[in-house]
C-alpha positions, 0 to 999 in steps of 0.5 A: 485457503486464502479466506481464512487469513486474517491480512491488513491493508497499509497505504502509503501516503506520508510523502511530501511530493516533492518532485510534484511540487507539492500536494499530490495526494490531493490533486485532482484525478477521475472525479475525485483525488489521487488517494481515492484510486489506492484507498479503492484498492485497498477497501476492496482487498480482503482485508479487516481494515484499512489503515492510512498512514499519513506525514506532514499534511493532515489534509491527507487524512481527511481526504482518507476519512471522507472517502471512507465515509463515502463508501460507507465504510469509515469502520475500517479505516484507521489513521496512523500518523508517521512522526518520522515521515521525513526520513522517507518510505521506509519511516512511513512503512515502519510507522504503518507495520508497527501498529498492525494487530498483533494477530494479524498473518500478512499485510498488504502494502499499497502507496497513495499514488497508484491510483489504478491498481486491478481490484481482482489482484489482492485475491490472488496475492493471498491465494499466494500467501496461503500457499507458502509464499513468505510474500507475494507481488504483482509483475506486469511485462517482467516488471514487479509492482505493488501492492505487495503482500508481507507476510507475518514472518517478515513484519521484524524485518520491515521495521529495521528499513531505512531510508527513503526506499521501500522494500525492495533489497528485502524483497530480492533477498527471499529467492522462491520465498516471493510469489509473483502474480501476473497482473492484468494489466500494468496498473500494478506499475503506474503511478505519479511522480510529476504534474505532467503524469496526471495526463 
């Protein structure tokens, strides 16, 4: 049973935004910031800790940490810098990847500017994982989405990405491997790349 795993949460939130223009992890969403909606996921995904990987802007990991202390629960959040963040997503999701816990069975993988993925969807993903699955993702209307569940066995392959892409090409390469989850609703696809998708 999924109980039983011992999984991590990495969120994304290295990136520049650059076709925000700038500070998006930072805007202004729902009462608070952008981050907030993805660092609520991830605390309330079964998980031992939370961990924020964070670029450029060290603004960002405070906003992480505030959040924590807000929700009572700064124990579980870890800041992890990504020296390389500039090389793109998958620098910031092997900088994430290699400070797990070593005996750890799967990590979650959730990105800073998806701020309304469903709360309910992380159990099902490691009921997945607990299954057989070597991953587990999300799918809203035939589309996937995030967070996706990595388990153990694919951490060596997180680390060799390249480029400013996630894990995508992995993801096609696993076949039956990937467990996909109906989301219920499309939370699982929405994020924010321009001003204009604050609205």
């Amino acid at each position: 049973m999924w109980v039983s795993l011992r999984l991590e949460a990495l969120v994304l939130a290295a990136g520049s935004g650059v076709r925000f223009g700038g500070g998006k992890l930072l805007a202004p969403w729902d009462g608070g910031v952008l981050l907030d909606g993805a660092l609520a996921a991830a605390f309330a995904s079964p998980v031992r800790q939370v961990h924020l990987v964070w670029g450029a802007d060290p603004a960002v990991a405070d906003a992480a940490f505030e959040f924590a202390k807000r929700a009572d629960d700064s124990q579980r959040l870890r800041l992890i810098h990504a020296e390389r963040h500039a090389e793109g997503l998958s620098a910031s999701l092997a900088a994430g990847v290699a400070a797990l816990p070593e005996d750890g069975d799967g990590v979650f993988v959730f990105l800073g500017d998806m701020p309304r993925v469903p709360g309910e969807i992380a159990a099902a993903l490691a009921e997945a994982l607990a299954s057989g699955a070597s991953a587990a993702a999300p799918t809203f209307n035939g589309h996937r989405g995030h967070p996706v569940l990595f388990g153990r066995n694919l951490w060596p392959d997180l680390l060799t990405l390249t480029g400013d892409k996630g894990a995508g090409d992995l993801l096609r390469t696993l076949g039956d491997r990937l467990a996909l989850v109906e989301a219920p609703h499309d939370g699982v696809l929405f994020d924010i790349d321009r001003r204009e998708d604050l609205v």
